[in-house]
N, C-alpha and C positions, 0 to 999 in steps of 0.2 A: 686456663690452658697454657701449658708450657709455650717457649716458642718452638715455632715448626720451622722444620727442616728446609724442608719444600711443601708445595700444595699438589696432588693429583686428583687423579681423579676418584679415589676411594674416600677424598673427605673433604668432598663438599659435594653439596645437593640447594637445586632447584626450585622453590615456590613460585607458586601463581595465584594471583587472587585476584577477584575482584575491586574495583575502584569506585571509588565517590566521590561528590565536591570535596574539597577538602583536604584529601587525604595526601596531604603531603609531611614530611615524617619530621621534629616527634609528634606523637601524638594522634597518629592515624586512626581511622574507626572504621576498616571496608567492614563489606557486607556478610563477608563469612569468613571462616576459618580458612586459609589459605591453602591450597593443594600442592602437596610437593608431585613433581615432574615426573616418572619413570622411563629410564628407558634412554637416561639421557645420554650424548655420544661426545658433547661437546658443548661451553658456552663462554662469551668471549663480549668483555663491556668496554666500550669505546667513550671519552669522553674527553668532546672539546669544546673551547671555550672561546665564541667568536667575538673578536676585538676589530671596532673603531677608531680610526686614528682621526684626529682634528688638527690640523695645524694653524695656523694665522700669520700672517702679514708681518716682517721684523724684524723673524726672527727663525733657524733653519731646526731648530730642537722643534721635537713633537709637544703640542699644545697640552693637548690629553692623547693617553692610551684608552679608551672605552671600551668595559667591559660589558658589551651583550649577554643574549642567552648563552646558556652551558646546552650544548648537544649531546644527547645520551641516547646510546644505541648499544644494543642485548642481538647477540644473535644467538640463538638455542637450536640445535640440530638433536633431535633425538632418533633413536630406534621404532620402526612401526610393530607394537607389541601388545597391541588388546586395550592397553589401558588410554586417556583422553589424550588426546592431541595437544600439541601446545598452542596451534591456531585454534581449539574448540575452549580450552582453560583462558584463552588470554583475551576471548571474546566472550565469555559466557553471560545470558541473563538477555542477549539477540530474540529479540519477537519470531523471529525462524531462520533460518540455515542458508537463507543467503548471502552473498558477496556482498550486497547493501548493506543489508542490517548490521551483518556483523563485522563492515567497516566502521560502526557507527562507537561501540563498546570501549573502554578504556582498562587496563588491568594495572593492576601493581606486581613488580619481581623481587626477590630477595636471594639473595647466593649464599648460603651460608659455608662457614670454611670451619670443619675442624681440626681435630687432633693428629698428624697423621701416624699414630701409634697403633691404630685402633681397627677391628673389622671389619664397620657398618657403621654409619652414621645413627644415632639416634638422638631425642630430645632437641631443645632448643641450641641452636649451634653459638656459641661464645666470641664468633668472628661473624658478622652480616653484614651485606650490604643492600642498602631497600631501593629501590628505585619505582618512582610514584607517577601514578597518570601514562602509564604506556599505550602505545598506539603498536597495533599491525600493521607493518608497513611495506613486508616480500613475504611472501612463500613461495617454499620449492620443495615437489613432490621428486623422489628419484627412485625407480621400481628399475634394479641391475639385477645382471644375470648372476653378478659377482659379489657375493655380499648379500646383505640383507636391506630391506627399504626402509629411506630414510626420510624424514620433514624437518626441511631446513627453515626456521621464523628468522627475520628481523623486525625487531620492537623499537621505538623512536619515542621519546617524550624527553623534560629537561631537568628533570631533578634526581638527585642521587644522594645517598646519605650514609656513612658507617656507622655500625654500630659495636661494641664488647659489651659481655658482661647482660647481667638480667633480663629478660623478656619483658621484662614494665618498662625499662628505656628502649625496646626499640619499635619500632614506626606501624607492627600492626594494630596495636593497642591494647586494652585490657583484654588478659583472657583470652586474647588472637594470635599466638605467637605462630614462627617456623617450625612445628613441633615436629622434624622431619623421625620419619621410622621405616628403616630401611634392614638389609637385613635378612637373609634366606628368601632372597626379592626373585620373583623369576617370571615369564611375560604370561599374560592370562588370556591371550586372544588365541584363538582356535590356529592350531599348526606352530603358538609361538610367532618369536619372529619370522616376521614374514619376508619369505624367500622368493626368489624366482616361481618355484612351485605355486606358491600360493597366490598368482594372477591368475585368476579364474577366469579364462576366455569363454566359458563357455557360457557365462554371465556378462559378460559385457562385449561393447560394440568399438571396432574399431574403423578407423576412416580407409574407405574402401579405396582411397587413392594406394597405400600400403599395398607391393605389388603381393599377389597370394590371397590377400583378404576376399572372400566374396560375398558379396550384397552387404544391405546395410543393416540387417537383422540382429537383434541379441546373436552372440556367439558365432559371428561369421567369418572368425579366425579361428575356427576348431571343427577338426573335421572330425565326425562321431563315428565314422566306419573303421578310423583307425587311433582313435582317442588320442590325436595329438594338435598343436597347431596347425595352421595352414602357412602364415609365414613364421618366419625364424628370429622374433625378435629379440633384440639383445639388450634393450637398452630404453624404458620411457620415463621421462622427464617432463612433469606440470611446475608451471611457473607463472605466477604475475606479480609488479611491480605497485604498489598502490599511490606514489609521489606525493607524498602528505605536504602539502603545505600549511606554513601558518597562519593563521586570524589573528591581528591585534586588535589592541583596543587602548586609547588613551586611558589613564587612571589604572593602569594593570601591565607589568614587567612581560608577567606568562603568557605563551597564547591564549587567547578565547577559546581555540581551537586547532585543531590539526588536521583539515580536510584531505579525503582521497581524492585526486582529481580525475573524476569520471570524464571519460570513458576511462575505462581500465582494461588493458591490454591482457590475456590470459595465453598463453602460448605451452604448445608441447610436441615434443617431437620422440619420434620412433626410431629409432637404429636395428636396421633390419638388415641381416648377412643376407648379400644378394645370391642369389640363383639363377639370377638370369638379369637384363636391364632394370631401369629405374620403371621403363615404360609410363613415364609422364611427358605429354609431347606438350612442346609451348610455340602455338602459330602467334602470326600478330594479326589475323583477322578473328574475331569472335572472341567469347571468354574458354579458358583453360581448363581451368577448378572448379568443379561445384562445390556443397557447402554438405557437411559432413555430421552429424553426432557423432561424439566421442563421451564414453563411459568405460569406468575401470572399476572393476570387482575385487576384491584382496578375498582371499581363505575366512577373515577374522571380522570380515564385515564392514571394512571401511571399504567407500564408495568414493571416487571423483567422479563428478559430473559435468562436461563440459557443453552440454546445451546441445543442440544443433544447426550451429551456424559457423563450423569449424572449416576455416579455408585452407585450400594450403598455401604457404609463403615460400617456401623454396624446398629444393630438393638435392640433396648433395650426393654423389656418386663418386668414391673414393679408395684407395688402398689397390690391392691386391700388385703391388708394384715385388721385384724382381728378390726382395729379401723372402719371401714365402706369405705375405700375407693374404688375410681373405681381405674382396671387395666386400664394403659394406656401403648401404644406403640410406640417409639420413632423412625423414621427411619432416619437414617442421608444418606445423600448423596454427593459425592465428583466430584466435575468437574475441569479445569485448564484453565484461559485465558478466559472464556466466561462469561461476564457479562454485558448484556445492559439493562441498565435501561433508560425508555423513563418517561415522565411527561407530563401530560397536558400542563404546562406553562414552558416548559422547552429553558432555558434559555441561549441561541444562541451568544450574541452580540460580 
């Protein structure tokens, strides 16, 4: 490949695969052929390199500079478009769909960069960079009125490795390369990317603190006499934080491991153009909040799940000040450990 110009985003693309002991690169062996990403909107690798300093007694120069682990972090934002998830690709092979299990799975990523002369990526890309033993470590669901929905991952593990030239030198192994094929690509989930439109209230349950919403039934933010919602939201956002820490071990540089540290915090809030008050009262004798299910429907099949133990944590009451804006109302909500999210094309092997 000549040199490139620049790099954008017409050429380069995304793999996900699966991970095993081992597989740190060259020489890797995951367990399948790696999945390239669709859909993707953005991905961005950060990597640093934590140093110990030692000094002694004598003398004012540093003893040693110590070189620790290297920290490597992927953050992948893609488009919600039918095809797997990057939270469902970067955990696949999870005994089932929950937050546990499939805080438990490790994946490998590869970015590959090509030409930028060219269409559509295809084949093995001549520019790669593999990154080995990845952990899940945030997701952020954002379903706007503005735009299309998006799932924002960050990934955390410590190795990173370039590569050019042949698919036999780089880190997935024999016969496993990035064989990205892209290309008259376009989304396969029902309605496409998924729009405002495509929140099915009439599928799922929203927390009835939400002023408008009524009861706690499937679809109780949709009123069927006049096929619209009941409140006017603008704006939902699912998010947890997983805080992976490390495991050492004498006899070994790498972690053992990369624990979530449960409890795990799962949070999402609503932005809803107000109508009228917030109408959440807060005495200080008794409790405030009750506890809520919270489920979201998409047109194409993907589902959040957030349990039913959803409280609320605050309530913001905002805007409509003297330049013309509308008031809006922000309800946030707090759950721990429950978060299933399913996918149409969700991605098992």
């Amino acid at each position: 490949m000549a040199q490139n110009n620049r790099i954008f985003y017409a050429c380069q693309a995304v793999a996900i695969g699966r991970y095993q002991i081992g597989d740190t690169p060259p020489g890797a062996t995951p367990a399948e052929t790696p999945t390239p990403v669709h859909g993707v909107q953005s991905v961005g690798i950060n990597t640093s390199f934590n140093l110990e300093q030692a000094f002694e007694l004598g003398q004012i120069s540093i003893y040693e500079n110590i070189e620790g682990l290297p920290d490597v972090e992927v953050t992948i934002e893609k488009g919600l478009d039918g095809y797997p998830l990057v939270y469902h690709l970067a955990t696949s092979g999870a005994a089932n769909n929950s937050l546990v299990n499939r805080t438990k799975q490790r994946c490998n990523v590869s970015l590959g960069i090509f030409a930028d002369d060219q269409e559509a990526v295809s084949g093995v890309a001549p520019v790669r960079v593999f990154m080995s033993g990845m952990y899940v470590n945030s997701l952020s669901y954002t379903l706007p009125t503005d735009g299309f929905a998006t799932e924002s991952v960050t990934l955390v593990g410590n190795s990173k490795a370039w590569f050019t030239g042949a698919a036999t030198n780089f880190g997935w192994g024999a016969g496993q390369s990035d064989d990205y094929k892209f290309g008259g690509d376009t989304p396969i989930g029902s309605g496409g990317m998924q729009r405002r439109e495509d929140v099915m209230m009439q599928n799922s349950i929203i927390p009835a603190a939400v002023y408008g919403v009524v009861g706690t039934a499937v679809g109780n933010n949709y009123d069927n006499t006049i096929n619209r919602p009941r409140a006017h939201i603008q704006n939902i956002t699912i998010s947890t934080d997983l805080g992976r820490e490390e495991i050492l071990e004498l006899g070994h540089k790498e972690p053992y491991y990369r624990t979530a540290t449960f409890p795990v915090e799962v949070t999402s809030e609503f932005e809803v153009i107000a109508i009228s008050g917030d109408f959440v009262n807060a005495y200080t004798n008794g409790d405030n909040t009750p506890q809520y299910a919270i489920k979201l429907v998409l047109r194409d099949g993907t589902t959040f799940d957030l349990g039913t133990k959803n409280r609320l944590s605050s309530v913001n009451y905002t805007g409509g000040d003297a330049g013309g804006g509308n008031v809006s109302t922000t309800y946030s909500f707090s759950t721990y450990n429950d978060l299933t999210v399913t996918a149409p094309s969700i991605f098992n092997a």
